[in-house]
N, C-alpha and C positions, 0 to 999 in steps of 0.2 A: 474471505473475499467473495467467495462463488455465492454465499446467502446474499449479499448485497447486490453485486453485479452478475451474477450470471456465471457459469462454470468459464466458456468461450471470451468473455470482458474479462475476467479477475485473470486468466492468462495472460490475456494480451497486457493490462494493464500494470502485471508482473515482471513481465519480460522486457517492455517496449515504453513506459512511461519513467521518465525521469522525475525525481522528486527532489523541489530543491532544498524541502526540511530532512533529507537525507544523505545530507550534502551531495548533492548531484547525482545520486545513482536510484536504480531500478530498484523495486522491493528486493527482487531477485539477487540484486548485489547486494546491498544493504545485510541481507539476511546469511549472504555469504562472507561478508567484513565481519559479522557479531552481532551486530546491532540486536536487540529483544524484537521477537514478534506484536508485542505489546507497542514497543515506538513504531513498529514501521504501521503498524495498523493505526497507531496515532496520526502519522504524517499522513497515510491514506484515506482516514475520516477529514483532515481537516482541508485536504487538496480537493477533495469533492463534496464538501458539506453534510457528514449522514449527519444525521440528527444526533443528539447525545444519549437518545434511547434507543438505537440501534450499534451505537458502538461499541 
């Protein structure tokens, strides 16, 4: 997330964005239910559009 958004955004956006392809929680939480690095970076590419050659 810091290659995309910056070290300071991929935190905040970590800690503090709820995602509702996550069912309602923070990557941060997400990652701590189980969820794959791989979905929650899914639900993160598709909440804010990167392109599909950056994902």
């Amino acid at each position: 997330m810091a290659d995309e958004f910056g070290r300071v955004r991929a935190e905040m956006l970590a800690q503090d964005h709820v995602f509702s392809l996550l069912g309602g929680r923070t990557v941060d939480q997400a990652l701590e239910a189980g969820l794959s690095t791989k979905e929650v970076w899914q639900a993160v590419c598709d909440a804010f559009e990167v392109p599909a050659e950056r994902r």
